[in-house]
N, C-alpha and C positions, 0 to 999 in steps of 0.2 A: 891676692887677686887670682881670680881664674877665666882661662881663655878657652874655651869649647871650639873644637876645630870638627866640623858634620863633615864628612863626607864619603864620597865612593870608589872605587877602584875606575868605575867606565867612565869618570869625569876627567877629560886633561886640565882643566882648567884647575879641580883640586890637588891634584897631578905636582902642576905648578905651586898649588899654594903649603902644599906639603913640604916643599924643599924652602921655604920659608919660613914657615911658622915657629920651629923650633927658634928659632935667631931671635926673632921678636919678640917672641915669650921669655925670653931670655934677658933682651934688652930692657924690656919693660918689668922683669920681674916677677913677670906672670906665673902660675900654674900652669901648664897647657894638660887639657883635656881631649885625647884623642875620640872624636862621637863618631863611629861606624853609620851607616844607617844604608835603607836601599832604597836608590835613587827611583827606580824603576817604580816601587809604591809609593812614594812620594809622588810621583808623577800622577800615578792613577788617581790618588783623591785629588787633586786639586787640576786636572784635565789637560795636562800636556801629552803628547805624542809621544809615545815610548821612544821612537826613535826622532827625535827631534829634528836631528839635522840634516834629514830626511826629505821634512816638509820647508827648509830654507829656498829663498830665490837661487837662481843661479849665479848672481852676483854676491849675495851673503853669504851664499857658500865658498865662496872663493874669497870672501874679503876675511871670514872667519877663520879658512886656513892659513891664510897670508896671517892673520892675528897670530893665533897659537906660535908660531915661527918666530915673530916677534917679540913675544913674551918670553918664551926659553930662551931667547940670544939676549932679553935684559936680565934674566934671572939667571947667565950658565949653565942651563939645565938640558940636556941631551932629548929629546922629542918627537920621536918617530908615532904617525899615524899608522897603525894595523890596520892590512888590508882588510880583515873580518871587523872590525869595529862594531859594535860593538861585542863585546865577549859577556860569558854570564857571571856574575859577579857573587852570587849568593854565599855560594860553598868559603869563597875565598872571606866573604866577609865575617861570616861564621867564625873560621879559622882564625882570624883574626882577633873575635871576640873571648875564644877558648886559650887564647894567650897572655890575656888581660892587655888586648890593645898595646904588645910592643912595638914600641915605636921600629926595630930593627925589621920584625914582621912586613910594618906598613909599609915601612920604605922600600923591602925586598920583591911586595905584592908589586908597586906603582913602575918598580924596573922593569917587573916581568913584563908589565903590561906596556908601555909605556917607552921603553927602549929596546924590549927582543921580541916584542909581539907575541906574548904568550900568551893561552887562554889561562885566566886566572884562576881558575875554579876547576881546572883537570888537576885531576889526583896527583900527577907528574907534577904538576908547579907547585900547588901547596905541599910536597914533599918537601921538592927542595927548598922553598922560604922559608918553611916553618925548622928546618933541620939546620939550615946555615944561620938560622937566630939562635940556635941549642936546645931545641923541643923535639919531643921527642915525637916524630912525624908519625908512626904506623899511630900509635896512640889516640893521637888528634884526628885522624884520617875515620878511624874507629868511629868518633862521638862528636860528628859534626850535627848531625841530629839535636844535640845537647843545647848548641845556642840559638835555635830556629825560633823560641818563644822570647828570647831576649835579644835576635833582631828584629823582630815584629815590632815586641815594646820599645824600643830606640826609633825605631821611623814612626811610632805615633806620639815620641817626644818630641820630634824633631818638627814635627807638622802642628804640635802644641805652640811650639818655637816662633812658628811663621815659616819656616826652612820650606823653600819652595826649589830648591834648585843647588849645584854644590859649588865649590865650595862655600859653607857658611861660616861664619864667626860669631861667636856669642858672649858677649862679654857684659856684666851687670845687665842681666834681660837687653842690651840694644846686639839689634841684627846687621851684622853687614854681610853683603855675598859676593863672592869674586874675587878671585885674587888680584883684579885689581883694585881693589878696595884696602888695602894692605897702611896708605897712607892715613885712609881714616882709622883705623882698628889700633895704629901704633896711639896716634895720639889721645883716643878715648881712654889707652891703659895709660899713657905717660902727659898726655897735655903737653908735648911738643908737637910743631908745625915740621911733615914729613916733607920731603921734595918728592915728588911726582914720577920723576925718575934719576936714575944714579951716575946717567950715563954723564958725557965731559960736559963741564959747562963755557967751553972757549968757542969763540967765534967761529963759523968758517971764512977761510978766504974767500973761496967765491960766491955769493948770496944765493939762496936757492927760492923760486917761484913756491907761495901758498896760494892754492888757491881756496876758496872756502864757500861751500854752496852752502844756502840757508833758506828758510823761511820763515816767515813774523810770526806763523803757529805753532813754533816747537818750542818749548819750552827749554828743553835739550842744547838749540842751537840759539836762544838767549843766553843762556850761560856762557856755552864756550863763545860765542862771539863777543862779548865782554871781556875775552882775556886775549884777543888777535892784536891789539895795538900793543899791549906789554908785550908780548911774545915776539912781534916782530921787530920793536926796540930793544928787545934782547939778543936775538941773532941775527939782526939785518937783512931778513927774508924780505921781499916782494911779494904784498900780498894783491890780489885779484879777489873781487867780493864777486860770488855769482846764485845772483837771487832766483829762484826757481819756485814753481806752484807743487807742494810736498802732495795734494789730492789728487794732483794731474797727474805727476809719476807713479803714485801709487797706483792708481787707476794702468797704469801702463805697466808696470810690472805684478799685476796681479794680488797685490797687495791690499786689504781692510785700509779705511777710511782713516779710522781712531784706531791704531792696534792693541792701546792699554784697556781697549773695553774688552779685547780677548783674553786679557790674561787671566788668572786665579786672582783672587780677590786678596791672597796674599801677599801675591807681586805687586798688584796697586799700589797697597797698602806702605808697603816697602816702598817700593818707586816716589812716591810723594816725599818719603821724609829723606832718601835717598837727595831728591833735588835739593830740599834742603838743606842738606849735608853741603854739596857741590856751592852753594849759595851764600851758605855763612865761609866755607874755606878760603872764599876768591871775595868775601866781602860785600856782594853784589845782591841789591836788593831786589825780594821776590816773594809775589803772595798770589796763588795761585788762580787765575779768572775767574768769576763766577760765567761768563760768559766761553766757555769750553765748551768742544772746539769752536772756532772760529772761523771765518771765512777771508784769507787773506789777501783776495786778487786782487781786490781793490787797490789796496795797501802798496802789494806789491808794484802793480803799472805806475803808482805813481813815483816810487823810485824809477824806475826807470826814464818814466819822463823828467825826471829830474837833469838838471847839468852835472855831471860828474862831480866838481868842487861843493857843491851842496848834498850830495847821495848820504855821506859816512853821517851828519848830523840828525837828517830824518831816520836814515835807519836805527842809530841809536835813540834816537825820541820815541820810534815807533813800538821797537821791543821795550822798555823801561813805561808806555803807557800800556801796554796789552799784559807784561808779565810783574809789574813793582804795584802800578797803580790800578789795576782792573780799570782799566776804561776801553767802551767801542771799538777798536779800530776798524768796523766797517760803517761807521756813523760821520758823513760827510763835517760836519759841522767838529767834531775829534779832528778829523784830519787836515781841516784847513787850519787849526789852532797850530797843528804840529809841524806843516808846512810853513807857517806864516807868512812874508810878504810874497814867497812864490806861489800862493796855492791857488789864485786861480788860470794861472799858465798851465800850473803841472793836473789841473783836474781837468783842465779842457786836454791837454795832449796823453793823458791818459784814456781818453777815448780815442784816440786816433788809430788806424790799422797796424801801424807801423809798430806802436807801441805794444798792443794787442801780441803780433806777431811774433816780435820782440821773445817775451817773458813765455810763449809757447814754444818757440825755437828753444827757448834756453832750458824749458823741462825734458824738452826732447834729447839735450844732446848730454844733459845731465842723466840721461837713463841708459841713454848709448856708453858713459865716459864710468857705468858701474853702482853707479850711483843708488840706493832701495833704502836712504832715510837721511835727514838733518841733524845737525850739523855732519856735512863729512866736507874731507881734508882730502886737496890731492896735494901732492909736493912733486916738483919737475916731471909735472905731464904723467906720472908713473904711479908713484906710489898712492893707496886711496887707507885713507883710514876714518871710520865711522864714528861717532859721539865727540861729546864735551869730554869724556872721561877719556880719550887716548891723546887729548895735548901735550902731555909728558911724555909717550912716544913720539907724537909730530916734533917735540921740541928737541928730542934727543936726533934725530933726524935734519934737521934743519941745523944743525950744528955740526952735523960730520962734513 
């Protein structure tokens, strides 16, 4: 078996998946194939902004560096942000390739960058990486020139690939991206079930507040909301469900409608089987709407006019009709089915101001509290974390 690990020196995220992937490849038996590539023309064909995290919200950008902080403290790995960020990567990745991709090289480039903030691509730095792996540095310095036509050809393998972003994994043609994706990638080479994360699995003593904002349009926070009732029988969290209109925020924080209509048609691509992935792991049936996007307010108000002891059963009815069995959820006659004997209490008190008022207060403070997508996670008033794919954080959290 062989394991294709894409990536770039200016990605932390590959960064992190570096100090991992040996282990894996190891555990499972693999080959690992180190794939160079630059991120930067990857980006240009397929239309991302060179500087990506540039064009984040002010709150994604703060929830993403709280991330990376996160991920090196589950992985032990040392992770300083450069203040110059990004740095030019070319030369270093060259050097790299004129080594035959030593792993010693890699690892020495991702320090420089990555822990002493060095530009990785000044002659000074690939001196000394290339010289403390035992290469002979002026040499390599000489005939970086030499692998400019065979990093070209690697980023237009990589974009053959699907590879839209780093870190990638390639294992039998399937693509996984991100280190946190680590769980799937083990079990694709081994066909064992990974845990999510490594952190303790003992109780806390004192229970910690989840709270969990959603909406019936995300597909994302169907998922993870199908795993909040195991999760919190596992660590005795208090959960708080808090339902908010995902158009109305977005509209408030400046944010597109549908964001996957922006992406490259490769990340689509990905992202769909991606859900999949997520879907078969946790068991949880799902086949994508034909009716995308959707309009959820309806939906929404009428949880709210609901009594509390009733909420948790329509919400799950509401998400398992919109994302298992494609049906309406904006089609009165759907909803009164889903409702049953309460539905025409809760369809009349869903027009009432209060309720109305209700579900716009709660976008509003859901945008105040950080918030720029579904499912997110706050845990004790403080901590915020984005998607279905960080519950293995939440859960390592909810535990301490």
């Amino acid at each position: 078996m062989k394991l294709e690990f894409w990536f770039d020196y200016s990605c932390p995220y590959a960064y992190l998946g570096s100090r991992t992937v040996e282990a894996l490849a190891a555990r499972a038996g693999a080959e690992l194939s180190w794939e160079p590539f630059l991120l930067g023309g990857v980006f240009r064909s397929v239309g991302t902004p060179q500087k990506l995290f540039a064009t984040l919200s002010e709150a994604k950008a703060r929830h993403n560096a709280r991330d990376l902080d996160r991920w090196a403290d589950e992985f032990g790995v040392t992770l300083k942000m450069p203040a110059e960020h990004p740095f030019r990567t070319v030369e270093a990745l060259r050097a790299t390739l004129l080594t035959g991709c030593d792993s010693r090289v890699i690892h020495g480039f991702y320090e420089a960058y990555w822990v002493h903030g060095r530009p990785v691509s000044e002659p000074d730095t690939i001196r000394d990486v290339v010289s403390r792996a035992g290469h002979d540095a002026d040499a390599l310095l000489g005939r970086l020139g030499d692998a400019r036509t065979e990093l070209f050809e690697r980023t237009e393998r990589a974009l053959a690939k699907g590879v839209f972003g780093a870190p990638a994994y390639v294992f039998d043609d399937e693509l996984f991206w991100g280190q946190d994706r680590l769980p799937f990638v083990e079990r694709a080479l081994t066909g064992a079930r990974v845990p999510l994360t490594t952190k303790t699995t003992e109780r806390p003593h004192m229970p910690h507040k989840l709270e969990v904002f959603f909406d019936f349009s995300s597909p994302f926070a169907y998922l993870g909301c199908s795993q909040i009732g195991a999760l919190s029988e596992r660590t005795g969290c208090q959960v708080i469900w808090r339902p908010f209109l995902l158009g109305g925020l977005f509209k408030a924080i400046g944010q597109v409608d549908v964001p996957l209509t922006t992406w490259s048609e490769a990340k689509r691509q990905y992202t769909f089987k991606d859900m999949m992935r997520w879907a078969e792991h946790w068991s949880v049936p799902m086949r994508f709407p034909s009716r995308f996007p959707t309009n959820s307010l309806k939906a929404l108000r009428l949880y709210l006019s609901l009594p509390e002891a009733s909420r948790d059963s329509f919400r799950e009815r509401v998400f398992r009709a919109y994302w298992a069995e494609d049906r309406d959820i904006t089609d009165d006659a759907t909803l009164r089915e889903l409702l049953g004997g309460e539905a025409e209490q809760a369809l009349a008190g869903a027009q009432t101001p209060a309720v109305k008022d209700a579900l716009k207060a709660a976008t509003e403070d859901a945008a105040r509290r950080g918030v720029f997508g579904a499912p997110t996670f706050i845990v004790d008033d403080d901590e915020l974390y984005w998607g279905q794919d960080r519950l293995g954080l939440v859960e390592a959290h909810l535990r301490r």
